[in-house]
N, C-alpha and C positions, 0 to 999 in steps of 0.2 A: 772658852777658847783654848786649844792644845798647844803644847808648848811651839809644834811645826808652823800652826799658821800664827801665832804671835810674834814668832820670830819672824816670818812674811811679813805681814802686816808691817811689823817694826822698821825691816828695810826697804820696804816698798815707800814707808813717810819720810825714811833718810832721803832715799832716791829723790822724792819728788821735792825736799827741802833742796838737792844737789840740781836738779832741774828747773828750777826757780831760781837756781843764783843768776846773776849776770852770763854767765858762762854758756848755760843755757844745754849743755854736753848732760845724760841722763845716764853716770855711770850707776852697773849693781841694778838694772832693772831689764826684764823681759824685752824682747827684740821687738816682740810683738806690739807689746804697752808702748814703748818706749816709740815706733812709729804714730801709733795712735794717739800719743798725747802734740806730735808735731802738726798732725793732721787738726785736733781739736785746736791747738793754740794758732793755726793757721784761716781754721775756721775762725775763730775771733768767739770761740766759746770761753766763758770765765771761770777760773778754777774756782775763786771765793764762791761759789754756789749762789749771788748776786741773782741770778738770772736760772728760773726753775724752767724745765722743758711747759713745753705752751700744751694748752689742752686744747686741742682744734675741732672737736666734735660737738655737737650737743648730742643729748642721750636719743632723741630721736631722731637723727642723722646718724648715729653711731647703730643702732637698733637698723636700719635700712642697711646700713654699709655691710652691716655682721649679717644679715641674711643673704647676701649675693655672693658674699666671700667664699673662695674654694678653700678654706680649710674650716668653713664654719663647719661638715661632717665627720671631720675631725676631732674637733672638740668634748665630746662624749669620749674619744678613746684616750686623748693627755690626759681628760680627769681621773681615770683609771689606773691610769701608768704615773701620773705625776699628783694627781689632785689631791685627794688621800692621802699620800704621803705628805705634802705638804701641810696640810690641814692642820694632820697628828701633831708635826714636827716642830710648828713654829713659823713654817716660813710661806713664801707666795709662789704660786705657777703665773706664769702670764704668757700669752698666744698674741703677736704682733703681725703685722702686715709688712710688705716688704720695703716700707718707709718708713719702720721703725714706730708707726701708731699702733699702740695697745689698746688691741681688741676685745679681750677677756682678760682678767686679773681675779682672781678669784687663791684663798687657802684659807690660814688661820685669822680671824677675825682683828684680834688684836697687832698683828705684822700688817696687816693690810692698814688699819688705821695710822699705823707709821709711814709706811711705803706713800700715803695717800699726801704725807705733809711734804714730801718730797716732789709732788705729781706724777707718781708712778702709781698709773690709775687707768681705768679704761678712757681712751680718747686723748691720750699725753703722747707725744713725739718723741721717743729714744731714740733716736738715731746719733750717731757721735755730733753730727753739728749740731744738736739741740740740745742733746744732755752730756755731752765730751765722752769719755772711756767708758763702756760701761759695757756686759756680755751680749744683752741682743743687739746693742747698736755694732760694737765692734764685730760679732758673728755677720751682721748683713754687711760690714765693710769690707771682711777680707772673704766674704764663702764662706767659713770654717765652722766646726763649733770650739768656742770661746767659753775662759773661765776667767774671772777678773777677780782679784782681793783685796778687800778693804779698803786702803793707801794706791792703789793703782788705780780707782775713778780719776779722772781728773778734775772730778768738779767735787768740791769740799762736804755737798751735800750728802752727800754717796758712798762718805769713804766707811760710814761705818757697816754697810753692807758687804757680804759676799757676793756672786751669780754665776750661773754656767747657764748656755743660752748654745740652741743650734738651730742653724739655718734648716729651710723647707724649702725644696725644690720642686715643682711638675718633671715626673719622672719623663713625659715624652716630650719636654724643649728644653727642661734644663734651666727653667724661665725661675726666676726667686720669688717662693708666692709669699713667705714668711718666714716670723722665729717662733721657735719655741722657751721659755727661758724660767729658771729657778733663782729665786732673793730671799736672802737671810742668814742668818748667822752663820760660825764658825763652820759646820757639816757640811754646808755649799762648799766650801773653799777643798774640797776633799774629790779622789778621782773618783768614786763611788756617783757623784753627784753629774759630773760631765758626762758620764755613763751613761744616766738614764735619761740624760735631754738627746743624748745622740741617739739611743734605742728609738727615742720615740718619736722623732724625727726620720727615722728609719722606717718605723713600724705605718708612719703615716706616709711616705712615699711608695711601700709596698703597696697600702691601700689604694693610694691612687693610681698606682700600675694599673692594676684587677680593673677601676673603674674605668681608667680610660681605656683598656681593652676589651671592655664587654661588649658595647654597642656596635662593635664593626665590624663581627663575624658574620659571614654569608655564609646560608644554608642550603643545601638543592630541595630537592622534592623529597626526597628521604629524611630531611631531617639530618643529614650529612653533612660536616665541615667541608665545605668548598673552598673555601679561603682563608688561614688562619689571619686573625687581623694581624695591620700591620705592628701597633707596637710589641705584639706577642712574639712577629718573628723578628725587631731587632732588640729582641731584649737578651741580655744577659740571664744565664739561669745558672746560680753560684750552690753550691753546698761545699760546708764547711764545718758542720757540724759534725763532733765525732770521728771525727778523723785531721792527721797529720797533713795533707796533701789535699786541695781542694779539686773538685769537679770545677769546669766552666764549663758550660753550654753555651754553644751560638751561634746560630745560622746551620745549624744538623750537626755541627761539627762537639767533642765534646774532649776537652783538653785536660787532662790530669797532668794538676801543678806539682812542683816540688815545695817542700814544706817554705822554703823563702820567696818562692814567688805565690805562694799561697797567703803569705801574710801581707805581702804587697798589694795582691788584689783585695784581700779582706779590709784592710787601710784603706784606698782609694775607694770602696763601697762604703764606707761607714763616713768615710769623709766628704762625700758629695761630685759635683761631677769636677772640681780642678783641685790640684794643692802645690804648692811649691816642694822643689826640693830640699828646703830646713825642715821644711814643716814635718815631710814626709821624714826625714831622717831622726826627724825623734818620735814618732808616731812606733817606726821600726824599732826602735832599741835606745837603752838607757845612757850607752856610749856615742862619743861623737862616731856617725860615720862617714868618711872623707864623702866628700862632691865625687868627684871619680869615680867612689867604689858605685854608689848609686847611679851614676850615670851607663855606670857598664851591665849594674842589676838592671835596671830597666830596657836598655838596649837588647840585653837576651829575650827580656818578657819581649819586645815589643816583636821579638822575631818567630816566638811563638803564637803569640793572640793575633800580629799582623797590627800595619799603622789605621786602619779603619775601625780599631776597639778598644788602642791603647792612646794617647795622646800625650803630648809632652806640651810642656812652658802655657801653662800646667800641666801635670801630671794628669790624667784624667779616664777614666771610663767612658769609653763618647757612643755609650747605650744604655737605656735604662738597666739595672739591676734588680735581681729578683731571687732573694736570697733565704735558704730555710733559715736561720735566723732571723730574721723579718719575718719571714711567716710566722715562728714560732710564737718572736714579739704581741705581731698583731691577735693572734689565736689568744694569747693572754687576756690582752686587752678589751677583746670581746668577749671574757668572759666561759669560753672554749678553753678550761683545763684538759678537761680529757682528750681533747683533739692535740691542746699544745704539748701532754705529751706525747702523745705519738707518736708527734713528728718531732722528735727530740730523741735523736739514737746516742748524744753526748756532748759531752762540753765543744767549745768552738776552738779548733785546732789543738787538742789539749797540752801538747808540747812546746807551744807558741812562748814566748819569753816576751816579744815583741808588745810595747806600753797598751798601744790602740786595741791590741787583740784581746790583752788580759784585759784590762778593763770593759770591754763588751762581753767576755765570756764570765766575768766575774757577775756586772748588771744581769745577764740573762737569767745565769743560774741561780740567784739570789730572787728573780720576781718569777720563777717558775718554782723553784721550792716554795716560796711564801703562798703561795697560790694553791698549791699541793696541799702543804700542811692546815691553811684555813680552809682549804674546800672542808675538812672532816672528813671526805669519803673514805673508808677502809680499802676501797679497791685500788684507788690512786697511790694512797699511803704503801700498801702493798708492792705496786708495782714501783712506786719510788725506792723503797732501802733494796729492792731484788735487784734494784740497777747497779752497776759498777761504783757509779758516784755518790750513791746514795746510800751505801753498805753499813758504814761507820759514821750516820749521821742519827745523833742520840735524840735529837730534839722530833724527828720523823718516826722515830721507834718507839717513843712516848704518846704522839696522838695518834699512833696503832693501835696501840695498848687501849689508850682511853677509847675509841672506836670500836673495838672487838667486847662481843657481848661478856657481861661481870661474870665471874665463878668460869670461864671454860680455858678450858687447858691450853687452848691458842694463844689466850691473852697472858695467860701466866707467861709461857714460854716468850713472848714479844717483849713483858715489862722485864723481864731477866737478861734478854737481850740489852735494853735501853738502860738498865740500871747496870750492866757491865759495860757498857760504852760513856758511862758518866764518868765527869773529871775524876768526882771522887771517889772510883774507886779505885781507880791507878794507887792510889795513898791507903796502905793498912789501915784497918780500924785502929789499933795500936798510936801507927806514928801520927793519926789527927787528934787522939783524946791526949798526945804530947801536946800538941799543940796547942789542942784549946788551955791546956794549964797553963805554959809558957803566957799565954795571950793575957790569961788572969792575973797573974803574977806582974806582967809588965803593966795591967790598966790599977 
């Protein structure tokens, strides 16, 4: 564990020692947490971890229940995007229902048989009144997606966990079909990790867009779109990729934002369809920013997009969303490099500052280079370092190199590339053979 989340963890046990006094007042902890442990200690949940969430499934009841489920088509795509990496890492993915029953749990064998003594298992109830604080109960309590650390469970059982856990919406009611959520050590407790449950809860409500609007297009006698369906024409159609200033599309109409109301809406699509105004104010930026300022920021979007697309108390998108980002996502996910990059002309808003933004353009770029680099392909690889973002990336220069046939003059000139973009040669031969003496001399 690093020294950031140790020192979390640390004050999140003070906290909750400060929140068990008589006083009952939870200074020095999350707004967020700190609602959620009043709601679990109102439910009449115990923190001594006394009482494990209940298993309410048997395996053939649960096997029933998982084939009629609208995110069981999903599941193939989390493993993708989350499963593997979990696996690798240490830790668990788990896909819950919107009552908090864990539906799949599935990663690393031996976290699982931990997580299992805890009943965080397929057919266990996480929802806050069954298991108190925790990221997919708290994500289906408040909409969001949720990251919980160690000391902020509020049930004792749980504290030596990390998670980050994001809500599933049906993209055409807005209806909560589930969560999605990651357990395990210290690297959960990191924004990298909130990232990619939000992507992929993203990446799976794109999907369900597409599916719920395939079946309701009417054709004439040519073969001609007669009627675009309905949720196709009140959808949202965002891009934001690669540029400062987003596109909206909606209704024929197609609105080019300014770079801060491009992060607003980029915020409110990656966050779902509501979000308060705290929430939103640190989603935007790493400073407080007053109630005011954001109520007048949103008062202009709203006179832009009009009250029919933007919504307030909560803040909200009150149309489905359908964003090259999500596309991009799900092309991943399915396994479609070459298409994902394609449609990838650049990072998401690259000038954005704003927390929600970087951390989605950070996730994306991170599982579309990994995707590149292990495809192998030379032509991928290729088109990757020719890109802007990918000029000065030495680790992509290097399975060029190894890609491009041995002895030809290509590969020469590619590994001279990658071996001048290595740390080490910023450092003369000279001042490293300093070095390594110095290093001898002190061992």
């Amino acid at each position: 564990m690093d020294g950031s989340v140790a020192t979390a963890a640390s004050a999140s046990r003070a906290a909750r020692e400060r929140y068990e006094a008589p006083s009952g007042a939870p200074p020095g902890v999350r707004r967020l947490v700190a609602d959620s442990w009043r709601r679990c200690e109102a439910s009449g949940v115990r923190p001594d971890g006394s009482r494990l969430p209940p298993l309410r499934a048997t395996s053939d009841e649960l096997a029933d229940y998982r084939r009629t489920h609208p995110l069981a088509a999903m599941v193939p795509m989390f493993r993708a995007l989350l499963g593997t990496g979990a696996a690798d890492d240490g830790h668990v993915f788990a896909v819950g229902d919107s009552d908090g029953t864990l539906l799949w749990v599935e990663g690393d064998g031996a976290a699982m048989r931990r997580a299992e003594r805890m009943h965080f298992a397929e057919g266990a109830v996480w929802s806050e009144t069954q298991a108190g604080t925790n990221a997919p109960g708290t994500a289906l309590e408040t909409g969001q997606p949720v990251q919980i650390v160690t000391g902020e469970h509020f049930s004792s059982v749980a504290q030596a966990w990390s998670c980050a856990a994001a809500p599933v919406r049906d993209p055409g009611t807005g209806r909560m079909l589930g969560v999605i959520d990651l357990t395990g050590g210290a690297t959960i407790a990191t924004p990298p990790a909130l990232a990619a449950v939000r992507a992929a809860a993203l990446a799976a409500e794109a999907q369900l867009a597409r599916t719920l609007s395939g079946p309701a297009v009417l054709l004439g006698p040519d073969g001609c779109v007669l009627v675009a369906p309905e949720a196709e024409r009140m959808a949202v159609r965002l891009a934001a990729l690669g540029r400062d200033g987003a596109l909206l599309e909606h209704a024929g109409r197609v609105h080019r934002l300014s770079p801060r109301h491009s992060e607003i809406v980029v915020a409110l699509a990656l966050e779902g369809r509501g979000v308060h105004g705290d929430r939103l104010a640190v989603d935007l930026s790493e400073r407080e920013v007053p109630a005011s300022t954001l109520r007048a920021e949103m008062t202009r979007l709203r006179a832009v997009l009009g009250p029919a697309l933007l919504g307030s108390r909560p803040y909200a998108l009150l149309c489905p969303v359908r964003s090259d980002f999500a596309d991009v996502a799900t092309l991943l996910a399915e396994g479609r490099v070459a298409q994902a990059l394609d449609r990838y002309p650049g990072p998401l808003l690259p000038r954005s500052e704003a927390p929600a933004v970087v951390e989605q353009r950070r996730a994306l770029e991170q599982q579309l280079r990994g995707a590149v680099l292990g495809s192998g392909d030379p032509r991928l690889l290729r088109r990757w370092v020719e890109a802007a973002w990918g000029a000065d990336d030495a680790g992509a220069w290097l399975a060029l190199a190894h890609g491009l046939p041995g002895g030809s003059v290509q590969r020469a000139a590619v590994a001279a590339r990658a071996r001048a973009l290595s740390p080490d040669a910023a450092v003369p031969p000279q001042a490293r053979g300093h070095a390594a003496v110095l290093q001898r001399c002190r061992s």
